[in-house]
Each structure stands twice: as structure tokens, then as C-alpha cells.
C-alpha positions in Angstrom: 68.4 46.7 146.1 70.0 48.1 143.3 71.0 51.9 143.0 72.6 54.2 140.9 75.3 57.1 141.3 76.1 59.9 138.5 78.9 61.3 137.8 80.5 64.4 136.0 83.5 63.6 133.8 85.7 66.2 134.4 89.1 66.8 136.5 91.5 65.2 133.5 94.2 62.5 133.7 95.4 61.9 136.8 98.3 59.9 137.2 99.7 60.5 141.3 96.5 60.2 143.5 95.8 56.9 144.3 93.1 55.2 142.9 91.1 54.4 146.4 90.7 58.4 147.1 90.7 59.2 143.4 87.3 61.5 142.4 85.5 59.4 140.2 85.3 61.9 137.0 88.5 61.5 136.3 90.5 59.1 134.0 93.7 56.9 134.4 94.5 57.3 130.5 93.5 58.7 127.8 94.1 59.7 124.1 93.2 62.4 121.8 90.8 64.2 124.4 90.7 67.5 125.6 88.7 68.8 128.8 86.2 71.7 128.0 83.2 73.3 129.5 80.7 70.1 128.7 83.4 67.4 130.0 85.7 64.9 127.4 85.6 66.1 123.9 87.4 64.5 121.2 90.2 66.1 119.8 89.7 67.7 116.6 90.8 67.0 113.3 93.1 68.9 111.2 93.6 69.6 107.3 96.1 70.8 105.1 95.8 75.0 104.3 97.4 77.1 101.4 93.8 79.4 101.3 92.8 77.2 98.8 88.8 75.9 99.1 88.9 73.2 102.2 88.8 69.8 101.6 86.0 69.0 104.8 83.9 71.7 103.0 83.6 69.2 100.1 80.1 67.7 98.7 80.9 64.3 98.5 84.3 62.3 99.7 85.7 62.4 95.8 85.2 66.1 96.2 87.0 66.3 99.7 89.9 64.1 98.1 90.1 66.3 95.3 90.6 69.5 97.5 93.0 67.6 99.9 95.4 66.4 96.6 95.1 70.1 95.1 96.8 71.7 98.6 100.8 71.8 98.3 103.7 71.8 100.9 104.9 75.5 101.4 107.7 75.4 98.8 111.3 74.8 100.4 112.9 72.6 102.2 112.9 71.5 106.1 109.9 72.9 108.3 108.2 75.7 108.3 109.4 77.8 110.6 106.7 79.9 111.1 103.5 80.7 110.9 101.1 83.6 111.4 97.7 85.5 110.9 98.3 88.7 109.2 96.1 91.0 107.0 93.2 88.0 107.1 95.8 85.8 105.6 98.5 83.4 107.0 101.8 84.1 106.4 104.6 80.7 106.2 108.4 80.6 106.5 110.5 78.0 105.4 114.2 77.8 104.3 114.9 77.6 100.2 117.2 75.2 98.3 119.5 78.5 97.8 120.4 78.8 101.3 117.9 81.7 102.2 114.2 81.9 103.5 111.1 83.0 102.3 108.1 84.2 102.9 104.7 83.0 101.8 101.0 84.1 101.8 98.0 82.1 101.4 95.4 82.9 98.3 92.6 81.1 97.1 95.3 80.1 94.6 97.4 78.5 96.8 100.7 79.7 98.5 102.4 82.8 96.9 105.9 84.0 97.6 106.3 87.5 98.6 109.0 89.7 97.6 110.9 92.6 99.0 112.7 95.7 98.1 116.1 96.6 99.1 118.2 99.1 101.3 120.4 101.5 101.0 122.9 102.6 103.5 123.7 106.5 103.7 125.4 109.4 105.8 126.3 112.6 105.7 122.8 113.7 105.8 122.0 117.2 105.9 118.0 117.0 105.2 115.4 114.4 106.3 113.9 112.3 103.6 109.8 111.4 103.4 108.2 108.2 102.7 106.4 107.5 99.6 108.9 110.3 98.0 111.6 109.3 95.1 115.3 109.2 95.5 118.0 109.8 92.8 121.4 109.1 92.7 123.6 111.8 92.0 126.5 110.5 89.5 124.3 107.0 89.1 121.2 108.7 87.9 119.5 105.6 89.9 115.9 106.0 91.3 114.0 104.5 93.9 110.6 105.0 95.6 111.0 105.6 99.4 109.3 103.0 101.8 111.0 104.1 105.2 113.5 106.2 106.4 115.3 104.8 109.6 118.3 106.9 111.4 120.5 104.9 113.6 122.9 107.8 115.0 123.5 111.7 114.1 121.0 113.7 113.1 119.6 115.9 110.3 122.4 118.5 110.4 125.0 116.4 108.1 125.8 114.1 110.9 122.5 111.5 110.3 123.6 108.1 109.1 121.0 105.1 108.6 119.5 103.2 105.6 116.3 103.8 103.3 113.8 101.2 102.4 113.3 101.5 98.8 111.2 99.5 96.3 110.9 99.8 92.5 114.3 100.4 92.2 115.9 101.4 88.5 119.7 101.2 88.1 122.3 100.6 90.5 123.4 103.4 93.5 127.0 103.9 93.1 128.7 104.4 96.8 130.1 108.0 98.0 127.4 109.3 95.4 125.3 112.1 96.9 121.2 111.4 97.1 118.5 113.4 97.2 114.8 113.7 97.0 112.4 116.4 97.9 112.7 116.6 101.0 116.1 115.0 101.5 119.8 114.9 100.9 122.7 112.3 102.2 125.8 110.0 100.9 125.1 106.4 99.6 127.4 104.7 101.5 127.4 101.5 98.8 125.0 100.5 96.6 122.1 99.4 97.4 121.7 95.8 98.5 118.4 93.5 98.5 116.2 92.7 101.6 116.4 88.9 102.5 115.4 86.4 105.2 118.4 84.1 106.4 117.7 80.2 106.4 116.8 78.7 109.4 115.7 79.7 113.0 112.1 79.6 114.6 110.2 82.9 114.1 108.1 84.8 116.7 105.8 87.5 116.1 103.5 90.6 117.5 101.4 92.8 115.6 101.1 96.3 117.0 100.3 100.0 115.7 103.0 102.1 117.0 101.9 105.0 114.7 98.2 105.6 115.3 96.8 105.5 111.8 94.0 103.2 111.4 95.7 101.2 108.6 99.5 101.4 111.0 99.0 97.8 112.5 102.3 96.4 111.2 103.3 92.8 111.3 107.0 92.8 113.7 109.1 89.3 113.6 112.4 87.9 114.6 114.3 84.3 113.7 117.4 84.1 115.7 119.3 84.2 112.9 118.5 87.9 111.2 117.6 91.2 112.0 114.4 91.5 113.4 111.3 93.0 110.8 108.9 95.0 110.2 106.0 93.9 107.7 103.0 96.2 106.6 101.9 93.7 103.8 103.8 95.3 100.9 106.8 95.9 102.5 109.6 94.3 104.7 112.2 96.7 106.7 115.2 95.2 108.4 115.2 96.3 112.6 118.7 97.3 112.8 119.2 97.6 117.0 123.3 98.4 116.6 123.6 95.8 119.3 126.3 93.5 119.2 125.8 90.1 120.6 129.1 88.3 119.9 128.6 84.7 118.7 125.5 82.6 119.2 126.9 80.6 121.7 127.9 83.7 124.2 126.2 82.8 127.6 125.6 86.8 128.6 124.6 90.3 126.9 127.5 91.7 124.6 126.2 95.7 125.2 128.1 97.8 122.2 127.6 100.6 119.5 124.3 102.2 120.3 121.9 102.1 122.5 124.4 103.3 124.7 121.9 103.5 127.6 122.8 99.4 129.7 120.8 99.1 132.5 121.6 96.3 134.8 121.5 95.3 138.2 124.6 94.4 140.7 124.9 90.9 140.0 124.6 90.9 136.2 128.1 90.1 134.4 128.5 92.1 130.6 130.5 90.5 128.4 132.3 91.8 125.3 131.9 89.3 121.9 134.1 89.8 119.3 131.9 89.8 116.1 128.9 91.6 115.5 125.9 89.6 114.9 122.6 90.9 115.4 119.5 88.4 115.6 117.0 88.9 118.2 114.7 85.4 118.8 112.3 87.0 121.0 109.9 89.6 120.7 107.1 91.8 121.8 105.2 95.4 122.7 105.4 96.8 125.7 104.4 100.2 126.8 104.3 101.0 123.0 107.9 100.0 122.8 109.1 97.3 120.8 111.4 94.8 122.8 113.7 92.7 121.6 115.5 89.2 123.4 118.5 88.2 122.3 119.3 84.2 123.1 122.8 85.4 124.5 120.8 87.0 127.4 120.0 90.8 126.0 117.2 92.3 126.0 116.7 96.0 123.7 114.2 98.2 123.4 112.9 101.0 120.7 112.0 104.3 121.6 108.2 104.9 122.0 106.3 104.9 119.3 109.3 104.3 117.0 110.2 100.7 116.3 112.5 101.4 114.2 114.5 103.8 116.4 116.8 101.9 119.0 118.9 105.6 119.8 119.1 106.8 122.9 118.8 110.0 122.1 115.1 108.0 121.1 114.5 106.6 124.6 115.7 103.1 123.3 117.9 101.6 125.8 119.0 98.0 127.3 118.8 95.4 129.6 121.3 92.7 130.7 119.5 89.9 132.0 121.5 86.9 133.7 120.9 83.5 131.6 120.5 82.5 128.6 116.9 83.2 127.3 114.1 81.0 126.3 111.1 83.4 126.1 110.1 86.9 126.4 106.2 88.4 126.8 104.2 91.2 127.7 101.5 90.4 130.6 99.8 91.9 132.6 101.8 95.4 133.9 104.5 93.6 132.8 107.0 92.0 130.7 108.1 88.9 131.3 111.6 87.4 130.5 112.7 83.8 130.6 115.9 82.0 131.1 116.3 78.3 131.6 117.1 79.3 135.2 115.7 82.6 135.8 112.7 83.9 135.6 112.7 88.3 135.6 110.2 90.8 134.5 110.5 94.8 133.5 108.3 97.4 134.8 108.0 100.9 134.3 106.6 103.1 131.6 110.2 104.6 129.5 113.6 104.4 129.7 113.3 106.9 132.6 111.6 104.4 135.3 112.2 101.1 133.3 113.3 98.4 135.9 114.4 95.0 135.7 113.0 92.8 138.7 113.2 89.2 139.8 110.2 86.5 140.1 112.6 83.3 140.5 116.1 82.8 140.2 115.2 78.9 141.1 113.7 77.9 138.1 112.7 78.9 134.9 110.9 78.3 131.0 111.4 75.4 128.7 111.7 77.0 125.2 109.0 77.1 122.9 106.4 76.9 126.1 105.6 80.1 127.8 102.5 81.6 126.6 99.9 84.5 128.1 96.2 83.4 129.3 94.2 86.2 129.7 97.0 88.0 131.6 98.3 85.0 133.4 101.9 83.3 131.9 102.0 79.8 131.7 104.9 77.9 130.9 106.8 74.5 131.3 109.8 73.9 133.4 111.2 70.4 134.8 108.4 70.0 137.3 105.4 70.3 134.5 103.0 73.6 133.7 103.4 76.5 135.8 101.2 79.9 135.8 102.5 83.3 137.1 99.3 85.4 138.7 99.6 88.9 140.0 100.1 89.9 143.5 98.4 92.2 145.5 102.0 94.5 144.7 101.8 96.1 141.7 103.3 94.2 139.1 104.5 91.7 141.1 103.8 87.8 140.0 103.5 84.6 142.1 104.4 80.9 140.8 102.2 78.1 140.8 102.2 74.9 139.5 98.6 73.3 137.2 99.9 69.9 136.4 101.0 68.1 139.4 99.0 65.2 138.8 100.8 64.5 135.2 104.0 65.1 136.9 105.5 61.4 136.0 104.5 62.3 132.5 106.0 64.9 132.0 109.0 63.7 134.1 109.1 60.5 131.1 109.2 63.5 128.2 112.0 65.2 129.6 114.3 61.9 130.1 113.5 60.5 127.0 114.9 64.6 125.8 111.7 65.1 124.2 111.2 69.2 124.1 108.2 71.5 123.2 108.4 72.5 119.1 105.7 75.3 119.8 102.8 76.3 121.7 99.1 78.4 121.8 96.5 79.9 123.8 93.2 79.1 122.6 91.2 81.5 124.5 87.5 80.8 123.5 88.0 77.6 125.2 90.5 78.6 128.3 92.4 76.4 126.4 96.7 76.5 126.5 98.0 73.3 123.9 101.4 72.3 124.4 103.1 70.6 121.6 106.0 68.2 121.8 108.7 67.1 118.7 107.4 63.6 119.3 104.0 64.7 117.9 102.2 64.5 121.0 101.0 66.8 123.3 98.5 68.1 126.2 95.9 70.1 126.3 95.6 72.4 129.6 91.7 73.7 131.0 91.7 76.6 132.9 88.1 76.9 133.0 87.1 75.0 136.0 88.3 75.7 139.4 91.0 73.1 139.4 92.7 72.9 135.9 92.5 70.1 134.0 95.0 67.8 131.6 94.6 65.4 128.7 97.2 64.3 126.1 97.1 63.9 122.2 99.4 62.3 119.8 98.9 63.7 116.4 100.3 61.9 112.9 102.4 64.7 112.0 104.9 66.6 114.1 104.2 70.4 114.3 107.2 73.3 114.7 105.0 76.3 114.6 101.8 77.1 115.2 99.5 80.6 115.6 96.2 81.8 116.6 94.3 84.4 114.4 91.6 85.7 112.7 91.0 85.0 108.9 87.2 86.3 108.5 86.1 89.3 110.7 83.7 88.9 113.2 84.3 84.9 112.5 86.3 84.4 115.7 90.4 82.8 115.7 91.2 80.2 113.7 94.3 78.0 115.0 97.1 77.1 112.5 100.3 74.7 112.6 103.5 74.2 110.3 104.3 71.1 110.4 108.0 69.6 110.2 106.8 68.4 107.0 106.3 71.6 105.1 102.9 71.6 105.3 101.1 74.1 107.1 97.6 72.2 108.6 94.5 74.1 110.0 93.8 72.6 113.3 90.6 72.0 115.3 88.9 71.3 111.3 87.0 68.5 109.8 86.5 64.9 111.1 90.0 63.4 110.1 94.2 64.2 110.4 93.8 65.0 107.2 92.0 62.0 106.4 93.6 59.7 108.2 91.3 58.1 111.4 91.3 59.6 114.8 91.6 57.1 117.4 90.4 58.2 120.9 90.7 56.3 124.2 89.4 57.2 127.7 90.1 55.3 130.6 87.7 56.4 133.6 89.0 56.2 137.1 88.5 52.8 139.6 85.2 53.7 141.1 84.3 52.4 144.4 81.2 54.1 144.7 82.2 56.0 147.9 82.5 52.5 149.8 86.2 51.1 149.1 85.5 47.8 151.0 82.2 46.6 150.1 81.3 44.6 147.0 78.7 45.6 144.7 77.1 44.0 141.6 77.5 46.4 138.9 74.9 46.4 136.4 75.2 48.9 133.5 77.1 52.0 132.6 75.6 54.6 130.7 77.2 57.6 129.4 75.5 60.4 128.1 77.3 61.9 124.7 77.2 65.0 123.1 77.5 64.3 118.9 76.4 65.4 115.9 76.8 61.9 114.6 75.4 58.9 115.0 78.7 56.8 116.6 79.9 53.4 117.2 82.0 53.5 120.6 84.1 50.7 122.1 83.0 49.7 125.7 85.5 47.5 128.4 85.2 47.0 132.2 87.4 45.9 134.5 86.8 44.7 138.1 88.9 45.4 141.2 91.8 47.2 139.3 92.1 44.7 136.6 92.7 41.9 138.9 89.6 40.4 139.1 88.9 37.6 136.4 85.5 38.9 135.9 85.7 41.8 133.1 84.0 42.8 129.9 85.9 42.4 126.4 85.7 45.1 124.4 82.4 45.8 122.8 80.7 48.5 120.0 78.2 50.2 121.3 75.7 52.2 119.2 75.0 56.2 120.1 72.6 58.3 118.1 73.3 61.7 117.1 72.1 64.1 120.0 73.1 67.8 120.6 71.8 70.2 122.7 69.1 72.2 121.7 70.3 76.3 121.7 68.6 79.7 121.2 69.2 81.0 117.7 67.7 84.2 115.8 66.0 81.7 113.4 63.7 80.1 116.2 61.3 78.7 113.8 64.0 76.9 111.7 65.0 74.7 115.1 64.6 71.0 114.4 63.0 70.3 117.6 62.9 66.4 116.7 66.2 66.2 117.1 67.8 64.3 120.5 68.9 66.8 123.2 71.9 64.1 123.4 72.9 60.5 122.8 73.3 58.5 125.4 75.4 54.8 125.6 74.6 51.8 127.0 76.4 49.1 128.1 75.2 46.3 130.7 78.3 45.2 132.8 77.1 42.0 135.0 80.4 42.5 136.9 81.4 41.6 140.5 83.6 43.4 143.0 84.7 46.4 145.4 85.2 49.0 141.8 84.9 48.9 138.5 86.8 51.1 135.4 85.7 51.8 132.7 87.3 52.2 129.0 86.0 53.9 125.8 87.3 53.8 122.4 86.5 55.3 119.0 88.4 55.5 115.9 86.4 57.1 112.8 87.4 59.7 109.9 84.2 61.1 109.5 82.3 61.4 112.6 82.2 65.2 114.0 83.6 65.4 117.6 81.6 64.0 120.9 81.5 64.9 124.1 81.3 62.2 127.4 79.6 65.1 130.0 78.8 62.5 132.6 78.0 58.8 133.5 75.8 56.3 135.4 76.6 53.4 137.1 73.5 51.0 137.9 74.5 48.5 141.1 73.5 46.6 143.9 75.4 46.9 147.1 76.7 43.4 148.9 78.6 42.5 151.4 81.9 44.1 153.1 85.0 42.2 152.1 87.0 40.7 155.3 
């Protein structure tokens, strides 16, 4: 008598449980899926972005070509080492054929370099100088309009020595001259010398308002090669923490020059480097403090509401933290700090009750891979994915691992020295995407019970990649710089930027809850979610591919079928329309299991979704 059995298709690749116990929703390989809420949906395309009109928006496929063509690279050379939402724009960084970076902003005429002001060291200063006010060089007769004012030790009472932020600048400061403004009075140390970016690096960033204004949320960044930034949308001030972290290849924190405030705990070693070289490659907020990670293993902070500030006298202060970093974010009641072997966090709420604990001194984060979901980390060591939850102690975090069933995977990726270029957090979709310089990666679901894990291999190679909102109210968009120069939004239109997606999904062996017994199966259906009408590739195999009896591949035809939802213009609902497509393929197979394998590969057909699957078949006899 023949029967059926319906399954969901959820639970992700599985590559350790064998295939006798494995649940029958899962799949034994797959390619350029991602598990979501409704089951297997394709991965989505992506298209080149300068903020010019998008090429999938286009009328006709001439049009779309056209506005594919009229996108350009980020100008410079090498990738782009960064990429962020700022100001409902996205900001690139790449490395120029004169040795320094640059930054650029996408318009709706393409990419547009912005440009920055210059600084100007002083001392000696007897009266405090106000933004937005104009400065005047005493023997030079130079003027400059104020952008920031930043003291790094003394104060007002002819002891105060920093540097001022200036912009329209006329004439050259001559050093030892005496400037003043009204308010404000000091000694030009030198003249004044123009704001750049250095080459190379990879750039991290957090927006935050430290100042309260509505209009204060300021764009903060660091490269590993430079100061650390500040970045309001008109102007860019060096971080200058007075920290001195020896040479790039220093294993420990250099603590030197102000903060003078280390904090450390018994078994941290402080070393003392010998050139002064300041270049933070982490950062983030934390109890309205700005934090900055130092590769070398030091971690400074500003004062409170003052990132800028990094004096004691401030509340700035220090940490020494024992390896070499590879990450550094604020969760929970928390920040985090990685090293390739250690894994600490800081607590507290100032410099006064500021303490450095430890989760793990076994292990710790690949670079480029920890992220926050919701306020869980997640990150990648040798074993695969791990997330840190909360304890019941305050502040306290717990390891755990989501990806033990792609262990041998990622096992392969780290022999073959394959490392993560970047990583995101797509949160509408409890989504974290890891992205290798191989130009594949895996999508992680955390919105099940049990997460879930497919891979993707994408044509290009990305090396940054952000999360952010252009529109308002129009949720993130998701954004990658590519090693190419390129900066591509992801997750848009039907192609890789016109080139095909090709998708495979291999189900599990089903045995239909009866490992022993032969069955006769006779037809697989699969219900699928599309907007399109589809042609899908269909193969069986019997008995785990030993069996001589199998189905070649085969095209299947799917209609267009999405389900029907609630909207404000009820009356405008097509309800003609399929609730969902479904595919059928009859099988005529023989044996204890059957797999099954599905295959598209299209350029401009919108994603689909497998949500489940039916297998028609007739029980026989138990093998013996």
C-alpha cells in the first residue's frame, strides 16, 4: 500500500551524524543556500554600489547593463579596506597610488573623495579655545577656522599642550608663534600639518554620540596602521591616545606617556618598545567610553563622554591584556576582548571599578570573526563557530559551540590556511555570515532551537563588509568591499552581478524511520516558495549511491507561488496568484533510502525557498 511521509527542510548541512540516525530535513551538501525561518532559500544576489541608480532596478536587461557598466571601482589601488554606513551613505577606504588612503562617499554621482583639514600642534596655553571660532597666527598672520580643540596633558593655566582641528586654512603657522582667538591663547609648536589616512590596514568602526546633541552621532574608526578617528561628515580629527606600542610585531602592551593610569592583573607581563607608534586596530563604546585595541595586546580607554580625551586626569586609563589581539566588542554588560589564545572581558562603569576578567585562557577568536547577535558574541576558533551567553553571574559569559556538525569543514579551511576576510550580523534574519579569502563562506541560523549551517561560494572575494541603514525607516542594507576595488550591495537583484547563481542541495539518505526494510519510492515533491516561475534540476539516488537504480538528472518545471500576506492595500491582493509552487518528480526507485539532489543555476530568477518535501512509497520487505 503505498504511503507518504513529509518532511520539514531545516537543520542545515550536516557533515558528522551518520546517515542511518540522520533527521531527514537535513542535507549532506549544499551550495549557495542559507537556512531561514521558511526552510532553504537561495542565496542572494549581489551588484556593484557607488549610490549611483541600481542596475536590478533597470526596465529592460539593456537598461540593467547600462547601469551595471556606468558603476566604477572605488578609485585606488588593492582592496577596499573598509566599508561603512554613515550619514545614509556608505563610506569606502582604499589605499592610493601615492602611498596614502582615502576616503570615499557614495552620491547619485558615483564615488566622491572626501577631504580633510589639517592640525596644529600647540603649548603653552594659557586660555581655552572654542570650536567654530577663528585662530590667528601671531608673527604668520595665518588664519584658520576651529573644528576641535583636543588637550592631551596640562591644562588651561599655560601648562595645556594638544592640537587644533582647523579647516579653511589661509597661510602657513610659523612654529614658536603665539595663537589666539576669542576665547583662546597658546604657542604653535610647528606649522600646521595636513590630516591623512596611511595606506593599508583593515578598518573597524562604531558610531556613537558621546555628546548628547541630537546631530553629535559621530562616525569613530581605526586601521592598524594610524591614529584612530573621529568623523562627523565634514570633518576628520586624529585620536591621539599618547600610548606607545613599540613596533607592530611586539607580542604585549608597551604602557608609556599618558594615560598614566595601567591596570593589570598578576600574571600580565608589560613590556617597554622602543619607538612610538600609535595605531589601534580595534574599537568600540562602552559605558560611553571609547575603547581602543592595540594588536600588540593593549587595550585604552577615553574618559567618559570625551573621546578625544585619553588623560587621566579625564578618567582615561589602560589595560594590559595577555596575547596578542584579534577582536574587541561591547556585549551585553560587557566588553569583550580577543586574543588568538585568550579570551577576557572588562566590567565596571569608570576607571574607578573598571576590571579586567577572564572567560577562557584555552582558546580564543580567529581574526576578522567575532561579531555580537543580539547580545550574544559569536566567533570562530580552531573547533568551528562558538557563542558566549550570559550567566546567571552578572556579567559573566559561558562558551558554547553552534557548528559541530561542519566541524571537518571547517577543519579543511584552516589546513588549507584559508582565514576569514570579514564578517556581519544580519539581524532581521538571526542571520551571522562568515566570509572566507577563498570567496566562500557560511551562513549561521540562530533562529530555530538548534542552529543551523549552509555554505556559499561567491565569484568575487570580499575584505570588508558592513550592515546599515541608507533610507530611514527602510530597514539595513548589507554591503561588501571586495578585493577587487569594488564595493558590491549584497542580498540584491537575481545575479553576482550578472553573472548566474548556481545552487545545489543535497537532502539527507532517508530511510523513512525503517533503516532495514525496502520500499518502492514513487515521487518526491517539494513545495517551493518563488516569485518566479523556475526550472530546477531533480536526481535520486538509492541506498547511499550504491544501488544501480538512480535518476539522472532531470528539469523540473515550478510555477511562481508566494504566500499570500496581510497588507494595508487589501483590495489591491492578487488573490489568483499560487499560495506556492510546488515540484514534482516521480522517482520509480528501489531500496532501504533514497537522497535526493536539487539544482538551479539562473541570472534572473528571484530567490526560492524548499520549506518542506513528500516522499510517495510503498513499504516491502525487510532486507536479510
Amino acid at each position: 500500500m503505498q504511503t507518504t511521509q513529509t518532511i520539514l527542510l531545516q537543520g542545515g548541512l550536516d557533515l558528522i551524524t551518520p546517515q542511518v540516525t540522520m533527521p531527514p530535513g537535513r542535507v549532506i551538501s549544499a551550495l549557495n543556500y542559507e537556512p531561514d525561518v521558511n526552510g532553504y532559500t537561495s542565496t542572494g544576489g549581489y551588484e556593484r554600489y557607488s549610490g549611483k541608480p541600481s542596475p536590478s532596478d533597470g526596465m529592460s536587461l539593456d537598461d540593467i547593463a547600462t547601469r551595471r557598466a556606468a558603476i566604477a571601482a572605488v578609485p585606488g589601488t588593492g582592496p577596499v579596506r573598509g566599508v561603512v554606513v554613515y550619514n545614509s551613505a556608505v563610506l569606502a577606504f582604499r589605499d592610493q597610488n601615492d602611498g596614502t588612503g582615502a576616503m570615499f562617499m557614495s552620491t547619485a554621482a558615483g564615488w566622491v573623495q572626501q577631504t580633510f583639514g589639517s592640525t596644529l600642534d600647540f603649548t603653552l596655553g594659557t586660555a581655552a579655545f572654542t570650536e567654530g571660532t577663528t585662530v590667528t597666527g601671531g608673527t604668520s598672520g595665518a588664519t584658520a577656522t576651529i573644528k576641535r580643540v583636543v588637550v592631551t596633558s596640562g591644562a588651561w593655566d599655560g601648562s595645556a599642550a594638544g592640537f587644533l582641528v582647523l579647516s579653511g586654512v589661509t597661510g602657513t603657522f610659523s612654529a614658536a608663534e603665539f595663537i589666539t582667538a576669542v576665547p583662546g591663547s597658546a604657542k604653535a609648536t610647528a606649522a600646521q600639518t595636513s590630516i591623512a589616512l596611511r595606506a593599508g590596514g583593515t578598518y573597524e568602526f562604531v558610531t556613537h554620540n558621546f555628546y548628547g546633541a541630537a546631530t553629535a552621532l559621530r562616525l569613530y574608526f581605526v586601521n592598524g596602521v594610524g591614529t584612530a578617528f573621529e568623523w562627523d561628515g565634514t570633518t576628520l580629527a586624529p585620536i591621539r591616545t599618547g600610548i606607545d606600542t613599540g613596533s607592530i610585531d611586539s607580542y604585549l602592551l608597551t604602557a608609556g606617556g599618558p594615560p598614566d593610569k595601567v591596570l593589570t592583573s598578576a600574571s600580565d607581563r608589560i613590556i617597554v618598545g622602543s619607538s612610538a607608534v600609535d595605531n589601534p586596530a580595534y574599537i568600540d563604546e562602552y559605558r560611553n567610553h571609547l575603547f581602543l585595541g592595540y594588536a600588540v595586546g593593549a587595550v585604552v580607554f577615553s574618559g567618559p563622554g570625551v573621546p578625544l580625551d585619553y588623560r587621566s586626569a579625564a578618567g582615561a586609563g589602560t589595560f594590559a591584556f595577555g596575547d596578542a589581539m584579534t577582536g574587541m566588542l561591547s556585549a551585553s554588560t560587557a566588553l569583550l576582548v580577543y586574543g588568538r589564545g585568550l579570551i577576557e572581558y572588562i566590567a565596571g562603569n569608570s576607571v574607578d571599578d573598571f576590571q579586567k576578567l577572564t572567560v577562557t585562557a584555552a582558546a580564543g577568536a580567529v581574526l576578522r570573526s567575532p561579531q555580537v547577535f543580539g547580545e550574544s558574541p559569536i566567533y570562530l576558533d580552531d573547533g568551528g563557530l562558538r557563542r558566549l551567553s550570559s550567566s546567571a553571574a552578572y556579567g559573566d559569559f559561558k562558551t558554547g559551540t553552534v557548528t559541530q556538525l561542519l566541524e571537518p569543514l571547517f577543519k579543511l579551511k584552516r589546513l588549507a590556511g584559508v582565514t576569514p576576510n570579514t564578517s556581519l550580523v544580519v539581524t532581521a534574519k538571526d542571520q551571522y555570515r562568515l566570509y572566507w579569502n577563498d570567496g566562500s563562506g557560511v551562513v549561521l541560523y540562530i533562529g530555530r532551537k538548534y542552529p543551523e549551517t549552509l555554505p556559499f561560494k561567491l565569484p568575487v572575494t570580499l575584505y570588508s563588509s558592513c550592515v546599515g541603514e541608507i533610507s530611514s525607516g527602510l530597514g539595513d542594507r548589507l554591503f561588501g568591499g571586495g578585493t577587487d576595488g569594488y564595493v558590491y550591495e549584497l542580498d540584491k537583484g537575481t545575479s553576482f552581478d550578472g553573472a548566474v547563481i548556481d545552487t545545489y542541495l543535497r537532502l539527507a539518505f532517508n530511510n523513512l524511520q525503517s533503516a532495514t526494510q525496502n520500499k518502492v519510492f514513487h515521487k518526491f515533491t517539494a513545495d517551493v516558495l518563488c516569485e518566479d516561475a523556475l526550472s530546477i534540476g531533480v536526481k535520486f539516488d538509492i541506498n547511499y549511491s550504491r544501488s544501480p537504480e538512480r535518476g539522472d538528472q532531470r528539469s523540473e518545471a515550478v510555477a511562481a507561488g508566494t504566500p499570500i500576506v496581510s497588507t494595508a492595500a487589501y483590495a489591491a491582493i492578487d488573490w489568483t496568484q499560487s499560495v506556492q509552487g510546488e515540484l514534482t518528480r516521480y522517482m520509480y526507485g528501489f531500496g532501504r533510502n533514497v537522497a535526493v539532489t536539487l539544482v538551479t543555476s539562473a541570472s534572473d530568477k528571484r530567490r526560492h525557498t524548499f520549506p518542506s518535501s513528500t516522499l510517495n512509497f510503498s513499504p516491502r520487505g525487510m532486507v536479510r
